[in-house]
Each structure stands twice: as C-alpha cells, then as structure tokens.
MIKE-305065 format. One record per residue (C-alpha): residue in three letters; x, y, z; residue number from 0. Coordinates in pm, whole numbers, plus 50000, padded with zeros to 5 digits. Example, Ala and Ser with C-alpha at 12.3 -4.5 7.8 and 13.67 -1.06 7.14 Angstrom:
% residues 2
   aa      x      y      z    i
  ALA  51230  49550  50780    0
  SER  51367  49894  50714    1
***
This chain:
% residues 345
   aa      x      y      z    i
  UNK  17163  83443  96326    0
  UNK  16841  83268  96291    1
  UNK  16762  83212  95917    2
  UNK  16433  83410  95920    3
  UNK  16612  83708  96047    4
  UNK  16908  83651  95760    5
  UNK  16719  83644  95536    6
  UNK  16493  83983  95673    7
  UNK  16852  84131  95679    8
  UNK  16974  84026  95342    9
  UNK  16752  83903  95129   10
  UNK  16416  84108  95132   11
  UNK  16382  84423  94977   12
  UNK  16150  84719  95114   13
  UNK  16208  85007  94920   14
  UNK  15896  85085  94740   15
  UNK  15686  84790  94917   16
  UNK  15314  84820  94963   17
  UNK  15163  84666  95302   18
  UNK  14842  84446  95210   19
  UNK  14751  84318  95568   20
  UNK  14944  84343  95901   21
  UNK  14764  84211  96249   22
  UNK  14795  84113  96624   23
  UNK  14778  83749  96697   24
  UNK  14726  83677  97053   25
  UNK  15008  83450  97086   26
  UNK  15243  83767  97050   27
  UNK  15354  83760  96724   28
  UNK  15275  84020  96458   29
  UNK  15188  83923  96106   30
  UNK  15305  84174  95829   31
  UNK  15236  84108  95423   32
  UNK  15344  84307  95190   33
  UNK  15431  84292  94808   34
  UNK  15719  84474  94717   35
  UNK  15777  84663  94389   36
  UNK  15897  84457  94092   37
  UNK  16113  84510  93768   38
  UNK  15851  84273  93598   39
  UNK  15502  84200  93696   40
  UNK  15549  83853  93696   41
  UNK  15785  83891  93987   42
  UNK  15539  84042  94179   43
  UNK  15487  83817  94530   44
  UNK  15342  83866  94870   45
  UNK  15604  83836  95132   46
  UNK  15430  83749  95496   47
  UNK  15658  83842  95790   48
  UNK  15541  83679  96098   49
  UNK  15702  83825  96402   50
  UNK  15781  83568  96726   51
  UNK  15763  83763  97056   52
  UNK  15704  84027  96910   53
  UNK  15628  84438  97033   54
  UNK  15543  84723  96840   55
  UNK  15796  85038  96975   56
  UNK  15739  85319  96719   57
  UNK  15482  85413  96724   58
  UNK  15507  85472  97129   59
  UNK  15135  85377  97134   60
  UNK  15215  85014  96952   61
  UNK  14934  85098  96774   62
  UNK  15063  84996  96382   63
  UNK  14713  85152  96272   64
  UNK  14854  85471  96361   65
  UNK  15071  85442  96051   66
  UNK  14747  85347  95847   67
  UNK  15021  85106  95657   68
  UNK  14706  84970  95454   69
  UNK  14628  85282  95290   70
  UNK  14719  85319  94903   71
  UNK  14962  85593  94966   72
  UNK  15198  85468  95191   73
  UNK  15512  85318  95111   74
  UNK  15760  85121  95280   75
  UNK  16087  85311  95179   76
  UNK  16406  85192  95409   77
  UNK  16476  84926  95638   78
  UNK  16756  84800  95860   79
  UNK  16778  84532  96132   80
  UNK  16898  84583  96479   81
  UNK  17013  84306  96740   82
  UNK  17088  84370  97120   83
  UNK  17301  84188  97369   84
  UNK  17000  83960  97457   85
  UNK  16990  83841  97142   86
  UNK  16640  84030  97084   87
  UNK  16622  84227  96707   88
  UNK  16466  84510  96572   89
  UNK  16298  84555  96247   90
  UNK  16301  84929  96178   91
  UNK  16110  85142  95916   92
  UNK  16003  85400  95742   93
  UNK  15671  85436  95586   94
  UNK  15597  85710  95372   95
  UNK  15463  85995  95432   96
  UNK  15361  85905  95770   97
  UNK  15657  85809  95979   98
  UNK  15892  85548  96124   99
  UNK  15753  85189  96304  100
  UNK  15980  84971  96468  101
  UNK  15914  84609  96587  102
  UNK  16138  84403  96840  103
  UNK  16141  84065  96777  104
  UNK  16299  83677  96899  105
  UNK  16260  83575  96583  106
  UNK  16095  83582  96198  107
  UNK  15942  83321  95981  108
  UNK  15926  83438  95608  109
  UNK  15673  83303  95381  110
  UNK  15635  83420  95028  111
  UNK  15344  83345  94761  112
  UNK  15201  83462  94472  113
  UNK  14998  83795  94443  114
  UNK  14663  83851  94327  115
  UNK  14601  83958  94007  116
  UNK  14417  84231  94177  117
  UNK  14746  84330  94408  118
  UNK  14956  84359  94050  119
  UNK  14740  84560  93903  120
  UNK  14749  84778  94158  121
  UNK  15082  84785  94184  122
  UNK  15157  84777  93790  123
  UNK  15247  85131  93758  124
  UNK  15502  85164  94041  125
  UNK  15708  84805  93776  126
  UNK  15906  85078  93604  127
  UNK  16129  85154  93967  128
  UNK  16439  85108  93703  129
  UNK  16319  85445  93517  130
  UNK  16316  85628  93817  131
  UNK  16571  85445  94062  132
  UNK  16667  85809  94229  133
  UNK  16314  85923  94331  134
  UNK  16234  85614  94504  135
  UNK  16590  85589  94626  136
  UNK  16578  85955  94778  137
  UNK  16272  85947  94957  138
  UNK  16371  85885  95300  139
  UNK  16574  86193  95283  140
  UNK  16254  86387  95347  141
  UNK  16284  86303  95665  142
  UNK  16659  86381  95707  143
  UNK  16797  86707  95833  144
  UNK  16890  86994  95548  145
  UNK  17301  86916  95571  146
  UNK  17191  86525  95550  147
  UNK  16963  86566  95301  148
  UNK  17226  86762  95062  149
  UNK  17519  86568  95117  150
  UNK  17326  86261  95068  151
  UNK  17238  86415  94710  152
  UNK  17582  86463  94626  153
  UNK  17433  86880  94639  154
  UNK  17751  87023  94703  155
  UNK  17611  87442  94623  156
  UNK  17365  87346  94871  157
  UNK  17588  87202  95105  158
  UNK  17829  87501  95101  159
  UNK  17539  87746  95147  160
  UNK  17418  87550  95462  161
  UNK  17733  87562  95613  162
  UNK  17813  87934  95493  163
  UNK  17465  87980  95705  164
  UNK  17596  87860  95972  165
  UNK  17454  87467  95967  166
  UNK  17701  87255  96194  167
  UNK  17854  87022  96029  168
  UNK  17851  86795  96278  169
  UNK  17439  86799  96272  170
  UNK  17302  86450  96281  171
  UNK  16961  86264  96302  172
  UNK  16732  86082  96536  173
  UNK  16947  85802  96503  174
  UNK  17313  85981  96468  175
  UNK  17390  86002  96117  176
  UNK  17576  86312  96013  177
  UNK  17626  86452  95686  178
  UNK  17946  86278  95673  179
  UNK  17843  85951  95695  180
  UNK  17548  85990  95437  181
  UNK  17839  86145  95209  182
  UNK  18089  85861  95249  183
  UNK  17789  85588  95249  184
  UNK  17717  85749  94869  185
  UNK  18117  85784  94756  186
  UNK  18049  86192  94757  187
  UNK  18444  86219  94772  188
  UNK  18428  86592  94718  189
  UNK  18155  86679  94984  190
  UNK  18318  86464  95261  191
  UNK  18630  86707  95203  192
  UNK  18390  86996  95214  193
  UNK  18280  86872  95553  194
  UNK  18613  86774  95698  195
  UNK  18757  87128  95614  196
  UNK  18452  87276  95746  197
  UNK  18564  87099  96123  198
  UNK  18311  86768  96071  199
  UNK  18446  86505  96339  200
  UNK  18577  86217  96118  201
  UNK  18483  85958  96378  202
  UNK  18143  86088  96486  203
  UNK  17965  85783  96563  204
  UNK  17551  85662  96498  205
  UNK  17389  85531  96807  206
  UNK  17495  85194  96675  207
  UNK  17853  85296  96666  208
  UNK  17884  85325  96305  209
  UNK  18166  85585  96174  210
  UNK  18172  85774  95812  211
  UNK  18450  85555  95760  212
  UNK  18245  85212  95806  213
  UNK  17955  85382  95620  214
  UNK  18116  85390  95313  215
  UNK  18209  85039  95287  216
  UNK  18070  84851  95005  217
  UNK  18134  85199  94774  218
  UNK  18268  85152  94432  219
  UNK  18588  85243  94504  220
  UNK  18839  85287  94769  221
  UNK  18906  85655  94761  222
  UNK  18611  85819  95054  223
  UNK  18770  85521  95287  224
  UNK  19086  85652  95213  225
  UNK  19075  86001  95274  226
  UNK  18875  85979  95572  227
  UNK  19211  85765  95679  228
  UNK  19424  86023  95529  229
  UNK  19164  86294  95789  230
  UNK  19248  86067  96095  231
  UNK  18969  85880  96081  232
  UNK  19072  85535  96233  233
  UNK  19072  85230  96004  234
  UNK  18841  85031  96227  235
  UNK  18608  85256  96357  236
  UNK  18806  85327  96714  237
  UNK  18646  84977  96776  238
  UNK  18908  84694  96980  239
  UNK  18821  84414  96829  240
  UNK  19110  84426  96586  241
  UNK  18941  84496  96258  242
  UNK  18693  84211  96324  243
  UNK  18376  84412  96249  244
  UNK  18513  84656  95992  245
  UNK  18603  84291  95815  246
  UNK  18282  84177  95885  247
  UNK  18101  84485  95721  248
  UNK  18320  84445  95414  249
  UNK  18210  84075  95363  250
  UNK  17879  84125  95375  251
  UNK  17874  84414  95142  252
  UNK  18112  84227  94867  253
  UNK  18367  84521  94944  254
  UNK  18726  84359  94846  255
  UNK  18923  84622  94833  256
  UNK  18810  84719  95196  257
  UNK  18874  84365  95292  258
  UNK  19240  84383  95156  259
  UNK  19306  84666  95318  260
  UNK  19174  84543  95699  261
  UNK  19342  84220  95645  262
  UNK  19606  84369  95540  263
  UNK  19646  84591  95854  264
  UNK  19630  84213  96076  265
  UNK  19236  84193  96104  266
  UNK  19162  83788  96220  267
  UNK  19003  83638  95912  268
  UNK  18868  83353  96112  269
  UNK  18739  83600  96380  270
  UNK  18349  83481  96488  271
  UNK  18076  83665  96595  272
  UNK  17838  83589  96902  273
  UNK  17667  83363  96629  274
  UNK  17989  83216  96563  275
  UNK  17993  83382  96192  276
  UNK  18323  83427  96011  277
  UNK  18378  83680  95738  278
  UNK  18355  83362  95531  279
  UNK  18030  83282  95632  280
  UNK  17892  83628  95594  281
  UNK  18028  83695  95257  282
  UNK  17842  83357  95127  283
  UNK  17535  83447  95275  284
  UNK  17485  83776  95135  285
  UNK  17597  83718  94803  286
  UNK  17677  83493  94480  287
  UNK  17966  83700  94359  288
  UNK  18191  83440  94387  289
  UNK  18526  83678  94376  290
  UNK  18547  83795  94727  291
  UNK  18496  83412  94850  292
  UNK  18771  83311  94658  293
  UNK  19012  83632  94777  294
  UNK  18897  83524  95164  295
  UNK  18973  83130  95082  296
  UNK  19268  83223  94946  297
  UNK  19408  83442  95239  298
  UNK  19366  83153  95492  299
  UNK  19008  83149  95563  300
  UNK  18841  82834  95665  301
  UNK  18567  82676  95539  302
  UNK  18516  82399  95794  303
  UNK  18411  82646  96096  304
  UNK  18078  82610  96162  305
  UNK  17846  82840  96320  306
  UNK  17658  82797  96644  307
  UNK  17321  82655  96738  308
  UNK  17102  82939  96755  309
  UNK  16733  82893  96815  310
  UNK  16757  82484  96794  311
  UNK  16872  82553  96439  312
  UNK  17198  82300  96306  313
  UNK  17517  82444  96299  314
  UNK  17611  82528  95938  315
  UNK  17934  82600  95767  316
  UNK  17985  82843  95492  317
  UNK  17923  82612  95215  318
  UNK  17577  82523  95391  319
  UNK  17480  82881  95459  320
  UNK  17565  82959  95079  321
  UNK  17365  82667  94946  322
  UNK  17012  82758  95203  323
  UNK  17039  83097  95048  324
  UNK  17024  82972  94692  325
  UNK  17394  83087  94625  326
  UNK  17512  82771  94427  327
  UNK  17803  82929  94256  328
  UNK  17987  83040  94594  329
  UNK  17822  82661  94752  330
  UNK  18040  82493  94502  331
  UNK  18369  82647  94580  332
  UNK  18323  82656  94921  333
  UNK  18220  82306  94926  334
  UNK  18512  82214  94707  335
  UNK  18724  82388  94984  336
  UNK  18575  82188  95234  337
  UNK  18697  81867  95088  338
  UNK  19033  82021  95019  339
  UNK  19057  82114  95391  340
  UNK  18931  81778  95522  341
  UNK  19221  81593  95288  342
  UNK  19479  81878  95406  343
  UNK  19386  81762  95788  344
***
C-alpha cells in the first residue's frame, strides 16, 4: 500500500473536520485541505490531501461544489478507504448535512501544516469533541435506515418496536450494512440476539463482503464474535482464504483476542496480501500498542518478510513500516526481532 494511502487509511482522522479549500488541477489530481477538530487548539493543523489520477464519483456530476464543502456548516463526519483489483482506491465520505462524495484515486500525497490563527478560532468551539464524543460520533446515523440507526444506538425499545412493526431485520443501506453489523461493530451483545431471534441472516454480507461477525472485530471483548459463532455465523466470514483476512482485520484493529482465536483455528500468520503485507506488518502500522506485536512474534511470525514495491516505493519490513509511522516502541521490538531472526538463520 502506498504510504500516502496508509496513512489516509490509518492515520488521519475526519470526524468533525472542516474543509478550508478543495480544487481541480489540470494535471488530474484533486487538492483537498481541511483542519480537523482538535482536543487542544494547539493541535489544530491543516491537512492537504492531494489526489493523483484522480475522479470525483459522488456526486454523479463530479462537481465537489455540489457539496458546497467550504461552507461553515458542513462537516466531514466518516470516512473509509476502498481499493479494487486494479489497484485503483477510493476515498469515501460523508459531509454533513449535505451528502456523501467519493473520489477514486492512484495515489495520495499528505502534507500537513500549521493553521491560521484565523482557522482556530473558527474552529475553537467545536476543541471540546471529548465533552460530547456521542453527538459527533452519531451523526452519520442520520443518514442510516430506522433499524440501523437504533441498533447502532444500542436503542433496544426502539429496535423491538421496529421490528414488532414489521421492519425486516435484514434491512440494510446503500452500501449493505444491516442492523446486525452496526450492532456487532458497537459490542450491542443484547440487540444482535434481538436480531438473530427475530430471523436476521448472521452472514449477510456489505458490498465489500464484510459480515456482522468481521464488523465487530476490534470490540472490547470477545463475546458479539462469539455468539454470532455460537448463531452459525462462520468464523471467517464464508471467505477461502483460510482466516487470512479475518487475521488481517484483527491486526489492524489491535484485536488479540480475535487474533487468538483465528490463529488458533490454523489461520497462516505469515499469509501476505497483494501488497505483500503480513498481519505483522499491519499490526505495526496501525498502532504503537506494543502487546499484540509481541503475541504475533511470539506465535511464529516473521519479521524479516518484506513487503512489495508498490508505486517505485522500497520494500519495507515490519520494523521499517513501524518506524515511518512514528511507532518507535513496536520499531524497537520488531527490530530487535529482526536481528534475532538474522542470528537464528
């Protein structure tokens, strides 16, 4: 994975974000800045995303100005990144209150600065996010359907009135997410029983192929995974790759306890992506915590694989990966497993 889009993926944080310029450039790329919210003013920076090859797909018009992302009401609330089999990505998301834009993309260079004095004042009263995490949080359900919206919430009343109404419990989104998997994704144990008695389909799948099972990796605890096995819900998401993406998800959310139990049940721990990514690699690019590094080193993972040359970009190993992303805690045990390795060779 090119670093710009890693970083996109793992590092940058939309929720709450203000846009302060986006344009055309008439080589193809698109330029968008914008200064997300901040604990502490100080923080505040302006992130510029400058999009290579890039086309505007939502809106259908490619028309950003649609959106009008520059006025002082809008708000950048959710984000995910796609990536095809040709290696092209998508940047989706959802501006509030006026709708979803979506660019595809070759690739992303990330720049960050200060912000104007002007910009954080502007922004100063939208610091105290950590007083009000669940409003800012809960936004994007506006757009969800009723059944998503309240088992999202963890509103189990309204989700039994819904479904005494006759709501299916199967209903799902533009983009295939069902009540289940916005229950599992939040650890709303009780609510994903609600739905499974009420006939949900345990395995219903997003348009990426994502299960209420996989959603709810990277929960606090073990026990939505485990019922939804317990339902018939299968382990790795009815996928044949042998656990490798279920593993996968787990190390780049820091989920442990789902990576015990997918190795445990013979998932490859060396298994690489079409980037040539191990769960090794993932885990130390999305995080510091050091603990699930150690737990991967320490069932047999190895820290000499390298990814491949994406983009004209070096191979890297784990320890690399870990120390680009500013993760010197994990860089230093997975370096010190690198020598280890080389001397074991």
């Amino acid at each position: 994975m090119p670093r710009g889009v890693a970083e996109l993926a793992f590092d940058l944080h939309f929720h709450d974000a203000r846009v302060v310029e986006w344009r055309a450039e008439s080589d193809g790329s698109i330029v968008l800045a914008f200064i997300p919210a901040s604990f502490h003013g100080e923080e505040y920076q302006k992130i510029t995303l400058t999009y290579v090859g890039a086309t505007v797909t939502a809106p259908e018009s490619g028309d950003l100005g649609e959106l009008d992302l520059l006025s002082g009401d809008i708000d950048l609330l959710i984000d995910e990144v796609d990536v095809d089999p040709n290696n092209m990505f998508t940047h989706r998301v959802i501006a509030r209150p006026s709708g979803i834009f979506a660019i595809d993309f070759q690739d992303v260079i990330v720049s960050r600065e200060p912000s104007t004095d002007e910009a954080r004042h502007a922004l100063s009263d939208r610091a105290e996010v950590h007083t009000r995490p669940r409003v800012l949080q809960d936004a994007w359900l506006e757009f969800e359907p009723q059944l998503v919206r309240a088992a999202a919430l963890g509103a189990g009343d309204e989700c039994r009135r819904l479904l005494l109404e006759g709501a299916s419990p199967d209903e799902v989104d533009d983009m295939g997410w069902s009540a289940l998997h916005a229950a599992a994704q939040r650890g709303h144990l009780d609510i994903c029983r609600m739905l499974v008695e009420a006939g949900a389909m345990v395995d219903i799948r997003t348009d990426d192929g994502t299960t209420p099972l996989t959603s709810s990796i990277g929960g606090s605890d073990d026990r939505v995974l485990r019922f939804l096995h317990d339902a018939g819900a299968d382990w790795f998401g009815g996928r044949d790759d042998a656990g490798a993406e279920a593993l996968g998800l787990a190390a780049a959310s820091g989920d442990m306890v789902a990576a015990r139990i997918f190795l445990d049940l013979g998932a490859d721990i060396n298994f690489t992506d079409e980037s040539g990514y191990t769960p090794l690699m993932t885990a130390a690019e999305s995080s510091d915590e050091a603990e699930l590094v150690i737990f991967l080193l320490a069932r047999g993972a190895d820290p000499l694989r390298r990814a491949l040359r994406w983009n004209g970009i070096e191979p890297e190993t784990a320890a690399e990966l870990a120390r680009f992303f500013k993760h010197d805690r994990v860089a230093t045990i997975l370096e010190a497993a690198e020598t280890a390795a080389r001397r074991d060779q």
